[in-house]
C-alpha positions in Angstrom: 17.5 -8.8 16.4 17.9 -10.0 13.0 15.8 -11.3 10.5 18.5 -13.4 9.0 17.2 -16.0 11.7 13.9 -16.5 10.1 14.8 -16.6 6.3 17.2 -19.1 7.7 14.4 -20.8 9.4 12.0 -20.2 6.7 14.4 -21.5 3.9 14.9 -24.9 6.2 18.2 -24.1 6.1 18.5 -24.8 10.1 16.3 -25.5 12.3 15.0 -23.8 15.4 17.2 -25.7 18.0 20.1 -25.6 15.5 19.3 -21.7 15.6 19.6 -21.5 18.8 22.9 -22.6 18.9 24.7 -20.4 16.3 26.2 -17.1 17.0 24.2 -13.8 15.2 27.4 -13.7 13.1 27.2 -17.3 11.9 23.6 -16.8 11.3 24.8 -14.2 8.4 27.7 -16.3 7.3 25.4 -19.4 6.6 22.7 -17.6 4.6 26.0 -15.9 2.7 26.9 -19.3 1.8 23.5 -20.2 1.0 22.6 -17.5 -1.5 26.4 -17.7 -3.0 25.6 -21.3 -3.5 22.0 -20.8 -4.6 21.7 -18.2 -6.9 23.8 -16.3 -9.3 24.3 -13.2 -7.0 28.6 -12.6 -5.9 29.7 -13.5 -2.8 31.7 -10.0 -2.4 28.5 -8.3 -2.6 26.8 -10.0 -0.3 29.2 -10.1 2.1 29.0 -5.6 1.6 25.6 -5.9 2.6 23.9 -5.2 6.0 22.2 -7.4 8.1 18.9 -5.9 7.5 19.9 -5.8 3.2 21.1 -9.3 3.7 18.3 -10.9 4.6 15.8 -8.9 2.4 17.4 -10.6 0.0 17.3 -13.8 1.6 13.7 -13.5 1.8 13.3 -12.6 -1.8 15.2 -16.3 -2.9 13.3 -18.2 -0.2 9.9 -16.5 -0.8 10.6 -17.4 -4.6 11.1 -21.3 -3.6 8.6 -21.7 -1.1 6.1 -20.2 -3.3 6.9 -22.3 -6.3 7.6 -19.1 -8.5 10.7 -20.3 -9.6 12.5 -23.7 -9.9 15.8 -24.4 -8.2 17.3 -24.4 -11.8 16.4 -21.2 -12.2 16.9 -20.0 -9.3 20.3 -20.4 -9.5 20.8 -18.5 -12.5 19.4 -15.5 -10.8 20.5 -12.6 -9.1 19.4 -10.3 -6.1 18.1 -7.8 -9.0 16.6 -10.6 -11.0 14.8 -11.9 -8.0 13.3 -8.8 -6.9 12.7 -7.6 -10.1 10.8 -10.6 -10.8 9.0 -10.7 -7.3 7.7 -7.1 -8.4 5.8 -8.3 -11.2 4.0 -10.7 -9.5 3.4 -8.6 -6.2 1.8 -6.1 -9.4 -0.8 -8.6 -10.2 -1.4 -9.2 -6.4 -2.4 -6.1 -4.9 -2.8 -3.5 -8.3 0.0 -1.2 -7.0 2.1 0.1 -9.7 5.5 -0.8 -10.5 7.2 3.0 -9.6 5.2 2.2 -6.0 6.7 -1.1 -5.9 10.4 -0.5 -6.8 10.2 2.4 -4.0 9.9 -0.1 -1.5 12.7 -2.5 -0.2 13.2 -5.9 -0.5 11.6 -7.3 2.8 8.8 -5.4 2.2 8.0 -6.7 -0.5 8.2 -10.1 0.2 5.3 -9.0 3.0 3.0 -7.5 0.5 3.3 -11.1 -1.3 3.1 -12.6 2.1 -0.4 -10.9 3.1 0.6 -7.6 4.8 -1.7 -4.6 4.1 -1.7 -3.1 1.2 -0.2 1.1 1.6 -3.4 3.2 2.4 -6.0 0.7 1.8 -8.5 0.1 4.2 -8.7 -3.6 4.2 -6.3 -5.0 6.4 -3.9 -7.8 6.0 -4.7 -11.2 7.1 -1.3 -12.7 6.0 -3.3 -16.0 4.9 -2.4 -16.6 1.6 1.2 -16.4 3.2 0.5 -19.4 5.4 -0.8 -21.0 2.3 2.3 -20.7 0.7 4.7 -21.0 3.2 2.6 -24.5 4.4 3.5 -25.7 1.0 -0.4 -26.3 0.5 -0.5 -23.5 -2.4 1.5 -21.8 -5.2 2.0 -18.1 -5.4 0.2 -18.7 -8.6 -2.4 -21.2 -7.3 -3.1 -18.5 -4.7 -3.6 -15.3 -7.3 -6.8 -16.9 -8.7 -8.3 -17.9 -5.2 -10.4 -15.5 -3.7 -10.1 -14.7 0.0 -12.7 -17.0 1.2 -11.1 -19.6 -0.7 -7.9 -19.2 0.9 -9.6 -18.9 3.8 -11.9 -22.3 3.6 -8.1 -23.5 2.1 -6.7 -23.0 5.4 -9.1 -24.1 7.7 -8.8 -27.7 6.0 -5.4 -28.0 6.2 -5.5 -27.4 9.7 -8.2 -29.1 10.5 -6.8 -32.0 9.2 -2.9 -31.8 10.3 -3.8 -30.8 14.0 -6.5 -31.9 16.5 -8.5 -28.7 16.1 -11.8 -28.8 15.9 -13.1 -27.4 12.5 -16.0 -25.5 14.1 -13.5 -23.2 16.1 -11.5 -22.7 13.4 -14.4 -21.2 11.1 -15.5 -18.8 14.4 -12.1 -17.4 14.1 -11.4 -13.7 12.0 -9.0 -14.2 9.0 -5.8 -12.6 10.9 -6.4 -15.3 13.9 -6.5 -18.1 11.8 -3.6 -17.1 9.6 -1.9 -16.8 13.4 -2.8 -20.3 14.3 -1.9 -21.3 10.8 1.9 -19.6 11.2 1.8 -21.3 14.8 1.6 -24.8 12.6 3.8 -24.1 9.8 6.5 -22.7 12.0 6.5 -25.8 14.0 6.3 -27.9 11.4 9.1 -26.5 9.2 11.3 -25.0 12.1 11.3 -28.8 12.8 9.9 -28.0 16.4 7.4 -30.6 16.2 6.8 -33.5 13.7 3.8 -34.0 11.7 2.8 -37.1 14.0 3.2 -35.0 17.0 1.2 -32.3 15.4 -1.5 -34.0 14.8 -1.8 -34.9 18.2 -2.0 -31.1 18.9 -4.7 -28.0 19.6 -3.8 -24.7 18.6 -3.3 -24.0 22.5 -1.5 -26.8 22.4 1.0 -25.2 19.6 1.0 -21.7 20.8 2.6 -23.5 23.9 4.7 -25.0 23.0 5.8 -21.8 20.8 6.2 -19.8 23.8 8.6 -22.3 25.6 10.4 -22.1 22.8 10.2 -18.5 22.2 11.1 -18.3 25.8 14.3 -20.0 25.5 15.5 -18.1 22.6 15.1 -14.4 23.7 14.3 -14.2 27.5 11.0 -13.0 27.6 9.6 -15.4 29.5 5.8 -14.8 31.1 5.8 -11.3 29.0 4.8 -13.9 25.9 1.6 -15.1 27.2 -0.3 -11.5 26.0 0.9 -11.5 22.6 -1.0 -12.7 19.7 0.1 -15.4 17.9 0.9 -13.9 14.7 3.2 -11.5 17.0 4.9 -14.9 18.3 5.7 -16.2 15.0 7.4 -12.9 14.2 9.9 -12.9 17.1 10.5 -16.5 16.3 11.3 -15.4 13.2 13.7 -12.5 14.3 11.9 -9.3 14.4 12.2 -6.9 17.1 9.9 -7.6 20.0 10.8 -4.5 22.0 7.4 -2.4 20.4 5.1 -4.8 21.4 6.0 -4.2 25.4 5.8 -0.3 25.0 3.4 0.5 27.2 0.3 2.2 27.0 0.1 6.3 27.7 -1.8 6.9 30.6 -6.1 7.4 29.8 -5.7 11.1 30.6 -2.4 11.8 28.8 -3.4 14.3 25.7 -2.1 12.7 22.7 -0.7 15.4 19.8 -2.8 15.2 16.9 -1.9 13.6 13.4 -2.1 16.0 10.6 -4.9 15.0 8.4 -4.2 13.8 4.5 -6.1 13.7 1.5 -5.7 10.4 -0.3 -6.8 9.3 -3.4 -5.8 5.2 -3.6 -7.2 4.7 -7.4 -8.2 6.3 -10.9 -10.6 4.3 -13.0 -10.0 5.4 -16.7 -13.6 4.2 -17.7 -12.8 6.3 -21.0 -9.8 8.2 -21.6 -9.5 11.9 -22.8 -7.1 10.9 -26.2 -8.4 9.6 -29.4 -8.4 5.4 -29.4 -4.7 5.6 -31.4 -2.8 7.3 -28.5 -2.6 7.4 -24.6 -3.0 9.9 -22.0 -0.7 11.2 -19.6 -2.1 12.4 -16.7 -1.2 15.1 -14.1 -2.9 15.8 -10.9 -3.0 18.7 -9.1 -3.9 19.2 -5.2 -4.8 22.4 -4.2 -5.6 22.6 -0.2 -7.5 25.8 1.4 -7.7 25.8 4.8 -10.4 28.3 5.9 -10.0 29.7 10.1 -13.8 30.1 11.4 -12.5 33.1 14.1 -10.2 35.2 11.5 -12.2 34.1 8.5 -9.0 33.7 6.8 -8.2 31.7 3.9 -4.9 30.3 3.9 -3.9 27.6 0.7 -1.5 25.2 1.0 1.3 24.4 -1.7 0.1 23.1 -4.7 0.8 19.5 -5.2 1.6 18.2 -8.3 1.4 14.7 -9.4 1.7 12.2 -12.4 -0.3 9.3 -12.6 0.6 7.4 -15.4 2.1 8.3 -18.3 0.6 5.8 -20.8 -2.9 5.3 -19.7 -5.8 4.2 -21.9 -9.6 3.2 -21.3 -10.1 0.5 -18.8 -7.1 0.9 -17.1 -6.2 1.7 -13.2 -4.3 3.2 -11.6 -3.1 2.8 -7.7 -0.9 4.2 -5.7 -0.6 6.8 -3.3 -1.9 10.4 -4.7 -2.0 12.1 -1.5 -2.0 15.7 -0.2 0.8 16.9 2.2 -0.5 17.1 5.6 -2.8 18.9 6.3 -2.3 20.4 9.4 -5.9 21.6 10.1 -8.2 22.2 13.5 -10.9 20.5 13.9 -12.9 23.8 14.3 -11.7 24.9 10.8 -13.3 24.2 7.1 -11.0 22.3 4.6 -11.5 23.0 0.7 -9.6 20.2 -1.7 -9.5 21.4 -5.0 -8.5 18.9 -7.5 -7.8 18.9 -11.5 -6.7 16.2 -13.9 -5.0 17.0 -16.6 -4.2 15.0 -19.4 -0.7 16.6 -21.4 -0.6 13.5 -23.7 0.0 15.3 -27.0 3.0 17.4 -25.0 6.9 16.5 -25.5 7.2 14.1 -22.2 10.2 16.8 -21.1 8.1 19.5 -21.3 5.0 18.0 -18.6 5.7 19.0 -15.8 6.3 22.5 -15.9 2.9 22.7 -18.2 1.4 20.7 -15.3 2.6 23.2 -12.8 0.9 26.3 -14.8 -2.1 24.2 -14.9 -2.1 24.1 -11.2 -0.8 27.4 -10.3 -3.8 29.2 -12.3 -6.6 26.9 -10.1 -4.7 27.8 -6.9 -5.2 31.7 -8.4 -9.0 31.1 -8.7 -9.4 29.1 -5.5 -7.8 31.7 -3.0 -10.3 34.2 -3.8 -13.3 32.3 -3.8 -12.8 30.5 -0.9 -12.3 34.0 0.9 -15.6 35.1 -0.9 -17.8 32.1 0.4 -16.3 31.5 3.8 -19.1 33.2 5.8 -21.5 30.6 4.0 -19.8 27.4 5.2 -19.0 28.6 9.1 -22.8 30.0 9.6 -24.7 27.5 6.8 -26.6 24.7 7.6 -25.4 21.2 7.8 -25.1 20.0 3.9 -24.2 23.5 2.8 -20.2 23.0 2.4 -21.9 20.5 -1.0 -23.2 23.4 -2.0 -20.6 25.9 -1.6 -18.7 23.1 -3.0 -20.3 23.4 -6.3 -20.2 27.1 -6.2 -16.5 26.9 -6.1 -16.6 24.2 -9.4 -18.2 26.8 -11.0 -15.0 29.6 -10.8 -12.8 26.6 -11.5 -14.5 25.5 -14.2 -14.6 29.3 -15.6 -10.1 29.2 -15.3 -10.3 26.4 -17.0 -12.1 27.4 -19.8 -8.8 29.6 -20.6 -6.5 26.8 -20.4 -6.9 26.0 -24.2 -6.1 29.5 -24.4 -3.0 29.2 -22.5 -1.7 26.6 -24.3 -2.4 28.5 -27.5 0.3 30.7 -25.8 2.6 28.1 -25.1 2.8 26.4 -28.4 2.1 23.1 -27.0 -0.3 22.3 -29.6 2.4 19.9 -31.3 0.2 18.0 -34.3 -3.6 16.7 -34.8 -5.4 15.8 -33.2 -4.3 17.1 -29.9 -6.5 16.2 -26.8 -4.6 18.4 -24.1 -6.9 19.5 -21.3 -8.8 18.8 -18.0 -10.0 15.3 -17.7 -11.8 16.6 -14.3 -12.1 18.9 -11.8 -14.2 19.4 -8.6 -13.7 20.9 -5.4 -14.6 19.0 -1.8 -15.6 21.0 1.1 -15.2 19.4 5.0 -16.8 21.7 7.4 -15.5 21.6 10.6 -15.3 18.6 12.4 -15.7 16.6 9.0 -12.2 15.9 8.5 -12.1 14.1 12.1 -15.4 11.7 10.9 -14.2 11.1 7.5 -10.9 9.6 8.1 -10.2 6.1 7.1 -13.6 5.7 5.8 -13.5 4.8 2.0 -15.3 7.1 -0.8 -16.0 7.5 -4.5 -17.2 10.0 -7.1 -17.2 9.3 -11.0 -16.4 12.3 -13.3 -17.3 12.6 -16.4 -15.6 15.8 -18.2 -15.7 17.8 -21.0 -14.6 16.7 -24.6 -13.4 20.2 -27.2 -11.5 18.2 -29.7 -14.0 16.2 -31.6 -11.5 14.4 -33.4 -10.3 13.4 -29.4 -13.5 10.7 -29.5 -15.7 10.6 -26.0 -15.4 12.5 -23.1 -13.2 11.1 -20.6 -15.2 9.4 -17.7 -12.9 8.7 -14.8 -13.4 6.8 -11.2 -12.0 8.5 -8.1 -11.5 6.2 -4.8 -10.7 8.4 -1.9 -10.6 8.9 1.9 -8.9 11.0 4.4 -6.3 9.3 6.7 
């Protein structure tokens, strides 16, 4: 299946029963003709694109209408780039991801990130009810960036409370993602020209999801198979999406189920201050070092170090998300995990020239690590519960010791380009999970807050820096 149905269907291009009717090939014609006709993009291209391209883009021009984010006018002065492009910045302001994250991504995606889907590893899920907002025509995408979830939500429950014959009190007993499905139940109706607003009224959300499923029925086949699925499910195979994983069925209770390997995520830095002087920014480097400690060997086996950038222009009060994540950490449960983490800011560095100083930094903390993780093993596999903190800190200290070099090192590498330079660790630490702790840690959200070590005077404060983090 296709989702050029449902940004056909979404647009008001056709309706549902006009839908119906029209060949999958048609479908792609029409929205051809409607994006050639409605925005700026060439026809050629369009016609080179996949299904699946196609109607990413479709989404992107109808998501811009619906939402009010762009006139008609403009609209049509616009092309696939400059709507995505332009999508991108608001979907910024939305959820905080950066714009490297966000260009990563394709096109329907992002439309689904402005319509409510989840954010990437966050922990709060997606209700999709600031999509229902928008796509009920009872909010801007601009309206809706200053409301805060129980505004949208209270938002919502009017609206339907007043367009259907649902009592108010059910509505407010409902979860945020079953209201947005009864909300998507309405709108689809509504705007798939299903039912008219007269008839609505007239209607329960039983009533609607009904209805939906007859209708649902007719187009695909399912038949009785429809009555289990949620409603926000319905709405998506109305729309076109694949309904074949939602009837996979369950393994059997019994069936042993292969583990997923365990990562270490960090979802946000907080530059409460940075490590440069107040005239010039940081650019920040992470590096991951993972020890993986085996109770019955009492080996210690490190993972390859992991290198990341952050940001390369980052200043006090600034944040950064995204996905700074381990590679996978294919650990038993039975076994100790050591996460050895430094930040280090190469601002006063030639940008070219970064990442290979990054990648010294973290080679000489995966030098220090191996050996002191093979030195204090015995402690966390027969210490008391608590002790991995402590053996924790005992590692910080031999980190802390190679770092105290670095300066040294970079003496060496004549990286010191011009005053006042404010190279050098913004943070370090090292987390221990004794066995077992990776299994009860995941998916459940953490913090520390840093504050490091300041050598250049002329560099101002020391850098203070917010670490949100969990294990998935």
């Amino acid at each position: 299946m296709s989702l050029t149905r449902g940004v056909l269907l979404a647009g008001k291009f056709l309706t549902q029963h006009e839908l119906n009717k029209l060949p999958p090939n048609d479908q792609r014609n029409r929205l051809i003709f409607e994006l050639a006709t409605r925005t700026k993009e060439d026809g050629g291209r369009l016609q080179g694109m996949n299904d699946d391209t196609l109607a990413g883009v479709g989404a992107l021009f109808v998501f811009m209408r619906e939402a009010r984010n762009r006139t008609d006018q403009d609209l049509k002065t616009m092309t696939a780039d400059d709507l995505r492009n332009t999508l991108i910045v608001g979907v910024g302001a939305q959820t905080g991801l950066s714009g490297p994250v966000l260009q990563g991504m394709k096109n329907i995606d992002l439309v689904l990130l402005a319509l409510g889907k989840e954010v990437p590893n966050s922990l709060t899920p997606g209700t999709y009810l600031g999509g229902v907002l928008m796509g009920g025509g009872f909010t801007t995408h601009v309206q809706l960036l200053k409301m805060t979830a129980d505004q949208q939500r209270n938002t919502l429950i009017f609206e339907l409370a007043t367009h259907s014959k649902e009592d108010g009190g059910k509505l407010q007993g409902l979860n945020d993602f079953d209201l947005a499905g009864a909300g998507a139940l309405f709108v689809l109706l509504r705007n798939g020209k299903i039912r008219t607003d007269a008839e609505l009224k007239a209607m329960t959300v039983d009533d609607q999801r009904n209805v939906l499923i007859v209708e649902i029925g007719s187009q695909t086949g399912l038949g009785s198979k429809l009555q289990g699925l949620r409603n926000m499910d319905l709405v998506r195979i109305a729309l076109g999406a694949d309904p074949t994983p939602l009837f996979k069925p369950l393994p059997p209770p019994l069936s042993p189920q292969p583990s997923e390997p365990y990562v270490f995520n960090i979802s946000s830095f907080e530059m409460k201050t940075h490590k440069s002087d107040g005239d010039h920014s940081d650019s920040d480097w992470l590096s991951i070092v993972v020890t993986i400690l085996d109770p019955v060997t009492k080996n210690a086996r490190a993972m390859p170090l992991k290198t990341i950038q952050i940001g390369g222009s980052i200043k006090t009060g600034d944040i950064m998300k995204g996905i700074f994540a381990s590679d996978p950490i294919d650990a038993k449960d039975s076994e100790a995990v050591m996460v050895t983490l430094a930040l280090t800011n190469l601002g006063s560095s030639k940008a070219e020239e970064q990442f290979a100083q990054a990648v010294k930094v973290g080679d000489k903390v995966v030098g220090v690590v191996a050996p002191i993780a093979g030195a204090v093993i015995g402690f966390i596999f027969g210490g008391a519960p608590g002790e991995g903190f402590k053996v924790g800190e005992q590692v910080a200290k031999g980190v802390d010791t190679a770092i105290s070099t670095l300066s040294d090192i970079f003496d060496f590498l004549d990286i010191h380009v011009g005053p006042p330079n404010c190279n050098g660790i913004v943070f370090q630490d090292t987390i221990v999970y004794q066995p077992n702790e990776l299994l009860n840690a995941r998916n459940k959200p953490a913090s520390k807050e840093y504050t490091g070590t300041q050598d250049n005077e002329r560099c101002g404060s020391a850098p203070v820096t917010k670490m949100d983090f969990s294990i998935l």
